[in-house]
Backbone as a chain_set.jsonl record, in Angstrom:
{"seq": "XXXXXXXXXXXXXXXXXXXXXXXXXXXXXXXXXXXXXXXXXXXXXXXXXXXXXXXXXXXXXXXXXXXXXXXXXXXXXXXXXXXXXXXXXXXXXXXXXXXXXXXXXXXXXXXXXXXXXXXXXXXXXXXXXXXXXXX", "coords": {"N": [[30.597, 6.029, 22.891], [29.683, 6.224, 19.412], [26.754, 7.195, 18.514], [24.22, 6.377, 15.85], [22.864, 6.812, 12.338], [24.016, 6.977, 9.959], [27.055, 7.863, 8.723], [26.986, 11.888, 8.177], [26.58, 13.186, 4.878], [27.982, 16.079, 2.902], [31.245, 14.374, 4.561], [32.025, 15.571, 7.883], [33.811, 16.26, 10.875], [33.161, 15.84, 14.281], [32.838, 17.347, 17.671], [31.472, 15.686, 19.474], [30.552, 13.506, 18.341], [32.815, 12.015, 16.772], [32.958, 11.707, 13.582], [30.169, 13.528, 11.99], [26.669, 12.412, 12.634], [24.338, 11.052, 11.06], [21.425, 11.026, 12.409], [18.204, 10.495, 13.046], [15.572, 9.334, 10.957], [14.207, 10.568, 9.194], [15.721, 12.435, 8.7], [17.859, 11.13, 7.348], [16.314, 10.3, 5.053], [16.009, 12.403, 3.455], [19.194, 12.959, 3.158], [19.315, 10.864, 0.936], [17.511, 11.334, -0.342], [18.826, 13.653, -1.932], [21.11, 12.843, -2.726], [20.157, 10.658, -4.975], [19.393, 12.559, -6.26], [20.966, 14.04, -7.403], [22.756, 12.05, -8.486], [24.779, 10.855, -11.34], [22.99, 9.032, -13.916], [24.381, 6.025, -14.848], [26.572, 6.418, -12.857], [26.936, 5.059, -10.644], [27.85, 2.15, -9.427], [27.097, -1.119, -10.718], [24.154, -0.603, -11.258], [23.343, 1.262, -13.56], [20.86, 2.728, -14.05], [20.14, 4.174, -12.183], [19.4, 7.355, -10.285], [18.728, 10.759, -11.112], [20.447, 12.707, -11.955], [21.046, 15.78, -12.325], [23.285, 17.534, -12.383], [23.544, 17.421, -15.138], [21.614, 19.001, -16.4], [22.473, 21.304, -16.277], [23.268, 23.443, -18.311], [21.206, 23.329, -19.812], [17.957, 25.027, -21.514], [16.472, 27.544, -19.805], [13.614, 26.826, -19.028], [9.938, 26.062, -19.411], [9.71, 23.733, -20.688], [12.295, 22.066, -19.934], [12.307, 22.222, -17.296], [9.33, 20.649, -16.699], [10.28, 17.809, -17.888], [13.289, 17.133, -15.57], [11.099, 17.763, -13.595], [9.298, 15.072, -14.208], [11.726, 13.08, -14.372], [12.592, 13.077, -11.371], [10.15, 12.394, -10.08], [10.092, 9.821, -11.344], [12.187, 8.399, -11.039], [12.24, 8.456, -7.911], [9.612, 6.713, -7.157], [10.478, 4.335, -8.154], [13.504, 3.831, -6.498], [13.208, 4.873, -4.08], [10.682, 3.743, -2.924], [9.261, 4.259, -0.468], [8.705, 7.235, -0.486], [6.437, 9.99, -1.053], [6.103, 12.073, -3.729], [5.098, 15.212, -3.543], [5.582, 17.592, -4.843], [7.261, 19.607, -7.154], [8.673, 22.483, -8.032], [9.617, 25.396, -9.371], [12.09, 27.989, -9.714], [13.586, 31.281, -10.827], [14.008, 32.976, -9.402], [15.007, 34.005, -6.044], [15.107, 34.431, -2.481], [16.931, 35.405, 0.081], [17.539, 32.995, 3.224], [17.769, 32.017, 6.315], [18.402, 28.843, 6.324], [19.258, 28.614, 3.71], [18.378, 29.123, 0.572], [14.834, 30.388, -0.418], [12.701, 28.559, -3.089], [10.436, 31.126, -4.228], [9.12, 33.52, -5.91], [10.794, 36.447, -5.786], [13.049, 39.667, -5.442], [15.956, 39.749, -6.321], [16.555, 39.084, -8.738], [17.936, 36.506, -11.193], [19.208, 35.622, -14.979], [20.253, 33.511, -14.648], [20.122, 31.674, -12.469], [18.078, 29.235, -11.155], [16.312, 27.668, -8.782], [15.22, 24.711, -7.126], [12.636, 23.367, -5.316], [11.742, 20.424, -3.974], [9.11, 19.226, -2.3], [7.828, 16.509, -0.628], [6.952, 13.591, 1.153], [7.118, 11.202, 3.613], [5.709, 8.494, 3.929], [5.529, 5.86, 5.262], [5.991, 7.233, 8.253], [4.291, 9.765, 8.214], [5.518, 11.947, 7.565], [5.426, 15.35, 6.165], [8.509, 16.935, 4.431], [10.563, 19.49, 2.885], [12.921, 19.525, 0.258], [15.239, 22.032, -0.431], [17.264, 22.924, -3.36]], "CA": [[30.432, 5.462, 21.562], [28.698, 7.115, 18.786], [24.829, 6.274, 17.898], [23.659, 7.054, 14.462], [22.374, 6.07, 11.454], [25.118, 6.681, 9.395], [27.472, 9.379, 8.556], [25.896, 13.156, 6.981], [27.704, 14.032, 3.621], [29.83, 15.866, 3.326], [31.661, 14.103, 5.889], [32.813, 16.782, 8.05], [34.35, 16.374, 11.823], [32.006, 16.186, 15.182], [33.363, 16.796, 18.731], [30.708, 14.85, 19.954], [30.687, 11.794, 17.741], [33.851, 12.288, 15.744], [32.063, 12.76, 12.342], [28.477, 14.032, 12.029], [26.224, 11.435, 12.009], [22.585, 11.522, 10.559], [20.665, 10.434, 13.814], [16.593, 10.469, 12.532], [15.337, 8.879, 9.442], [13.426, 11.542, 7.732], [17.172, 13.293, 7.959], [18.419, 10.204, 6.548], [15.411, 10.02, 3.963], [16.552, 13.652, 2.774], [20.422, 12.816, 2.177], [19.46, 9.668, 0.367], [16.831, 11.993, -1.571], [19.522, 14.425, -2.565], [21.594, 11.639, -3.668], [19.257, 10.346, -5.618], [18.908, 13.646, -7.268], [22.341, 14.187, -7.978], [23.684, 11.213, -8.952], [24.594, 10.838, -12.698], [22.857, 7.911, -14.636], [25.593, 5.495, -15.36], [27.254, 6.675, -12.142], [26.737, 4.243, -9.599], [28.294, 0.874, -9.327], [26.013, -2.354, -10.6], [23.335, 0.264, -11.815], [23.605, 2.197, -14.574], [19.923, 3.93, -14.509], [19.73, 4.729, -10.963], [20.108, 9.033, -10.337], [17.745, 11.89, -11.955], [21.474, 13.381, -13.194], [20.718, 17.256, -11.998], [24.097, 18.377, -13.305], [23.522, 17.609, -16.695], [20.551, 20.537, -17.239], [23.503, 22.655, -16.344], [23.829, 24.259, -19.968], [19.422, 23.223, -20.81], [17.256, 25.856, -21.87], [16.115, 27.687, -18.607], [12.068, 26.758, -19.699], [8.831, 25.402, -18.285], [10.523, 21.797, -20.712], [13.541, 21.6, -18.926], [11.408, 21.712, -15.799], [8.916, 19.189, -17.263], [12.039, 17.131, -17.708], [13.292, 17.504, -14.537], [10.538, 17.098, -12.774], [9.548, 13.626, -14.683], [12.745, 12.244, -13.584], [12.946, 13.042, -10.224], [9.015, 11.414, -9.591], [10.315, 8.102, -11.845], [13.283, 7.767, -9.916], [11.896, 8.123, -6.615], [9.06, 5.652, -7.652], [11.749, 3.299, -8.105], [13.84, 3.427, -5.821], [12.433, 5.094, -2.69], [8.86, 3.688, -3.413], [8.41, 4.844, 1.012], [8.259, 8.748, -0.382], [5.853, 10.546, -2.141], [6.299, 13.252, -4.443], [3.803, 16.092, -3.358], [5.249, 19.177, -5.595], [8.393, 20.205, -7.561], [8.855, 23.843, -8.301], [11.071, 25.741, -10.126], [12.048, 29.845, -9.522], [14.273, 31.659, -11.309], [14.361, 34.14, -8.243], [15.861, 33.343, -4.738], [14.824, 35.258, -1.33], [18.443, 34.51, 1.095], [16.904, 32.666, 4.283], [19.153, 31.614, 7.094], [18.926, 28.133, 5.214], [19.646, 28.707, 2.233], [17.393, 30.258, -0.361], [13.942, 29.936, -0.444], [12.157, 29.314, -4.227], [9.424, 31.383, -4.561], [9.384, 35.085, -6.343], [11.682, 38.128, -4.926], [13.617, 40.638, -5.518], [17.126, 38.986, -6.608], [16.318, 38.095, -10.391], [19.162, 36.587, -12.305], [18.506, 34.663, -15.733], [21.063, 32.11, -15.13], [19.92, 30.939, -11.617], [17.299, 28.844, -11.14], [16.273, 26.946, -7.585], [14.488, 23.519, -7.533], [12.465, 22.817, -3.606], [11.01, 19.213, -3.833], [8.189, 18.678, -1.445], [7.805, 14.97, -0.494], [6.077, 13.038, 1.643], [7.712, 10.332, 4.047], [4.648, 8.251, 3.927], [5.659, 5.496, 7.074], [6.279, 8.294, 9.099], [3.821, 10.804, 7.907], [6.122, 13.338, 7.674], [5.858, 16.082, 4.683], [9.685, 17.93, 4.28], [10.956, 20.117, 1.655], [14.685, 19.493, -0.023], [15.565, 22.986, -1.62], [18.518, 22.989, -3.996]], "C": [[29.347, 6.225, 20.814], [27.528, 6.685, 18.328], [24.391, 7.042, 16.907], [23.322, 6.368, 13.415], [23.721, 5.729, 10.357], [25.744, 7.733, 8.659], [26.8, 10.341, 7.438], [27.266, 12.977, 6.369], [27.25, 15.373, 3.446], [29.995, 15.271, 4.777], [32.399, 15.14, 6.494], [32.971, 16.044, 10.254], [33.148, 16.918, 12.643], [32.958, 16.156, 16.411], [33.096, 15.911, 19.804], [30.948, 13.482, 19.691], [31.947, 11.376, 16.853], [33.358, 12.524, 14.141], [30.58, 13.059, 12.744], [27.935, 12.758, 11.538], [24.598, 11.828, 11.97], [21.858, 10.208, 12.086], [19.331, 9.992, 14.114], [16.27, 9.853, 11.181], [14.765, 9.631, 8.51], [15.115, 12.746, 7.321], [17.775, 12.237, 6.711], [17.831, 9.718, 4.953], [16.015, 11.422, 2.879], [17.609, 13.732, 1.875], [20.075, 11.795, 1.176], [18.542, 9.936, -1.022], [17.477, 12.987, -2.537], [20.718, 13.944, -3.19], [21.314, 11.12, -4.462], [19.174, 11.322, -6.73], [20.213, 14.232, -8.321], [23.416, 13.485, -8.59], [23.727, 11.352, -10.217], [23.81, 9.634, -13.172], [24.315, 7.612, -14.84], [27.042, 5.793, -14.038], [27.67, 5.639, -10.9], [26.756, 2.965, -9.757], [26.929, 0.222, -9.688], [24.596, -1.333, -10.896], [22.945, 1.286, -11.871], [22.587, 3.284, -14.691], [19.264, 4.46, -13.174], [20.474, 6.797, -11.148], [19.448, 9.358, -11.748], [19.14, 12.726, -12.87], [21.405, 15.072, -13.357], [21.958, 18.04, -12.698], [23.873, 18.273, -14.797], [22.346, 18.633, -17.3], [21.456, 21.31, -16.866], [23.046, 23.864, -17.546], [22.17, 24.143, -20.503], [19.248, 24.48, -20.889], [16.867, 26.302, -20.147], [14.631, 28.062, -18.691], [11.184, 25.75, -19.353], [9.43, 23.448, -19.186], [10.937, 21.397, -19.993], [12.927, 21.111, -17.974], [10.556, 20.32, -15.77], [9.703, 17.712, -16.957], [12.533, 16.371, -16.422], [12.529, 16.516, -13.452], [10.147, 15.465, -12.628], [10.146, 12.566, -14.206], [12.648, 12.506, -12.391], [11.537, 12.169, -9.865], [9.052, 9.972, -10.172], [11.077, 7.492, -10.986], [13.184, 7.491, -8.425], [10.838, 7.152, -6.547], [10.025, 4.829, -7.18], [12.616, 3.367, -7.577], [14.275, 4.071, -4.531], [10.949, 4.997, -2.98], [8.149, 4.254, -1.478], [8.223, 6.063, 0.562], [7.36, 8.849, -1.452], [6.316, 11.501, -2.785], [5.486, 14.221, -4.638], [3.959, 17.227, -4.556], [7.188, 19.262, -5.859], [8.361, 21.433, -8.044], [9.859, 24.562, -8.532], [10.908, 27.377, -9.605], [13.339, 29.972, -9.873], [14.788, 33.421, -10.133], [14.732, 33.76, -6.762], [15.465, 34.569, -3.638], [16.46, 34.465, -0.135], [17.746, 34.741, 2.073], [17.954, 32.804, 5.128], [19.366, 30.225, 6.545], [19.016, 27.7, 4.721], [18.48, 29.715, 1.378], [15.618, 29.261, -0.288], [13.037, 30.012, -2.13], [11.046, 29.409, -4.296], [9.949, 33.117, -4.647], [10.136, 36.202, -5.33], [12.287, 39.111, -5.755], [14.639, 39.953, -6.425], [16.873, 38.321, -7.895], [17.511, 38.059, -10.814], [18.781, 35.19, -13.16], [19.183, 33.327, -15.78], [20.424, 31.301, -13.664], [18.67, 30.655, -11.381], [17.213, 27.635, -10.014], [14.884, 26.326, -8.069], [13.625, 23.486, -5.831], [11.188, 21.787, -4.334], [9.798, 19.014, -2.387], [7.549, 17.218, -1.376], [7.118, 14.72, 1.315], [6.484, 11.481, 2.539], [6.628, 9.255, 4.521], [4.957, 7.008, 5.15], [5.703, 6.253, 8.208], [5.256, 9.489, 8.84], [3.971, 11.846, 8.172], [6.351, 13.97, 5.799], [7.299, 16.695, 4.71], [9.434, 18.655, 2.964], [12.176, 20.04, 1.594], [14.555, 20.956, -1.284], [16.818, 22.628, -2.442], [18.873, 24.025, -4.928]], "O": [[28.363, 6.746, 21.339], [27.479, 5.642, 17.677], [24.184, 8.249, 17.03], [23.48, 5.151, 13.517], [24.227, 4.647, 10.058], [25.049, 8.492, 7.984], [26.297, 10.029, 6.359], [28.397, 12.766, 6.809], [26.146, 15.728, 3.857], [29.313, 15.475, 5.781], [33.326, 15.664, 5.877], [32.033, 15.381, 10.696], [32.377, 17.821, 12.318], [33.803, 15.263, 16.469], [33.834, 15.466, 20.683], [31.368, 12.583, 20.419], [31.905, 10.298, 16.259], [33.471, 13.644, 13.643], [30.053, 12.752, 13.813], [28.318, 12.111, 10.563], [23.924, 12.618, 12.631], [21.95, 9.019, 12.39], [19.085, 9.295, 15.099], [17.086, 10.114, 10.297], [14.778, 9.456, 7.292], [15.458, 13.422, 6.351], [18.042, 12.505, 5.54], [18.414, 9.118, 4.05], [16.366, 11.278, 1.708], [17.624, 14.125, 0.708], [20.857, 11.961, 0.24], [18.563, 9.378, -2.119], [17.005, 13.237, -3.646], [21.286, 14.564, -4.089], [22.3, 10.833, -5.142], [18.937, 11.02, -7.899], [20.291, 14.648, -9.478], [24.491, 13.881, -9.042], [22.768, 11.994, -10.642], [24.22, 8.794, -12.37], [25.229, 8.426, -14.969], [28.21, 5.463, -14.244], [28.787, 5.633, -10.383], [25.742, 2.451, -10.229], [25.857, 0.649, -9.26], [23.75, -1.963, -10.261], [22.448, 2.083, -11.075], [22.846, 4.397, -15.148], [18.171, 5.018, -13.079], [21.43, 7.287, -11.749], [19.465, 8.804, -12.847], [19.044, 13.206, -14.0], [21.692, 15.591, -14.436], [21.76, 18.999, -13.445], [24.103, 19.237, -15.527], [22.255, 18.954, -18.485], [21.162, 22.441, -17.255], [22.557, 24.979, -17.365], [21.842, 24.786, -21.5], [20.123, 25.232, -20.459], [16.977, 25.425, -19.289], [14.256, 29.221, -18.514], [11.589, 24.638, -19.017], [9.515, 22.373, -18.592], [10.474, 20.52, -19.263], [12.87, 19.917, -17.682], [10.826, 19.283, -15.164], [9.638, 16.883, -16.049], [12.251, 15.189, -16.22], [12.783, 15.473, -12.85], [10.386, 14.726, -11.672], [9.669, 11.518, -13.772], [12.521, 11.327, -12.063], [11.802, 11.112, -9.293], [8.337, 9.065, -9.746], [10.885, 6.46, -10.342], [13.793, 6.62, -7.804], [11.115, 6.43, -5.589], [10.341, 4.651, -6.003], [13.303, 2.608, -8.261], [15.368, 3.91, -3.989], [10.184, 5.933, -3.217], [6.974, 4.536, -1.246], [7.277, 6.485, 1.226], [7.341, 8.161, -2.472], [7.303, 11.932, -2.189], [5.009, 14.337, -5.767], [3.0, 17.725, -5.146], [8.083, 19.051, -5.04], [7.575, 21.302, -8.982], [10.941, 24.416, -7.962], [9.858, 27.879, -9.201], [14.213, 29.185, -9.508], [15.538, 34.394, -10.219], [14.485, 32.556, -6.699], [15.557, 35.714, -4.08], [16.737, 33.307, 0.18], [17.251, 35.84, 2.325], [18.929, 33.517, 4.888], [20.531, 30.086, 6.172], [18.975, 26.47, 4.725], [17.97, 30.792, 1.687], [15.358, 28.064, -0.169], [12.687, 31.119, -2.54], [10.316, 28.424, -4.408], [10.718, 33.755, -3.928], [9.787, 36.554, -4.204], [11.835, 39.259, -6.891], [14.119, 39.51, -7.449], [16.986, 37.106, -8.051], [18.231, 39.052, -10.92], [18.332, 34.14, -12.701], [18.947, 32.367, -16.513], [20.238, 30.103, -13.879], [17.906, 31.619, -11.337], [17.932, 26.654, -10.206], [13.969, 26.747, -8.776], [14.516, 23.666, -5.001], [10.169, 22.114, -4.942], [10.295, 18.411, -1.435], [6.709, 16.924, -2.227], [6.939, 15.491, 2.258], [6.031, 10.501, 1.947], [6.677, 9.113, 5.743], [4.458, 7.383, 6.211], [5.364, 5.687, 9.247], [5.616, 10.432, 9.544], [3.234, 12.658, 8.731], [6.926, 13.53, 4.804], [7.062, 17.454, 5.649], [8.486, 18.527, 2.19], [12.826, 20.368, 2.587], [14.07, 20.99, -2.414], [17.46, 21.758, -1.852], [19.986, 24.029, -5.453]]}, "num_chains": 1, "name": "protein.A"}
């Protein structure tokens, strides 16, 4: 029988447990932070102003506002409703170094003016565990 917290998204196929399941809570604090980040306002059943709404700067200005912006929302929203994390540091780079994974943002080589990487640094404050969620 499978022991977990409760399935990773994407749901994807385990031969172990039959899907992948998130098994630790600071994993589980992560998806639930990148959910959070991605949801739309107005997206989510029974309330409307939950989710920072990350696709919609799609098309913004790519400028220390936007970021402003941005950042704003993501430390209101986690406030409210993950008041267990902190919000140590949001940072923006318009340059990308390829890790094994994923990209890391802070200055390189690889400049392009349309892409721009977000890494949240937070703070799992029951657990006093710091992570980082890049995106």
């Amino acid at each position: 029988m499978a022991r977990g917290i409760t399935p990773k998204l994407p749901i994807a196929l385990d031969e172990v447990d039959g899907i992948k399941l998130i098994k630790n809570f600071p994993d589980l604090v992560e998806q639930n932070l990148k959910n959070l980040i991605l949801t739309m306002p107005g997206e989510r059943i029974m309330d409307p102003l939950f989710g920072v709404g990350l696709p919609s700067f799609l098309f913004q200005p790519n400028n220390p506002t936007t970021f402003a912006e941005i950042r704003s929302k993501v430390i209101n929203q986690v406030k409210k409703y993950m008041p267990f994390v902190r919000i140590d540091g949001v940072e923006f780079s318009t340059e990308a170094i390829q890790e094994p994974d994923g990209f890391l943002t802070t200055p390189g080589t690889n400049s392009d003016p349309n892409f721009v990487g977000m890494k949240i640094t937070y703070t799992i404050v029951p657990l006093k565990a710091t992570r980082n969620l890049k995106l």
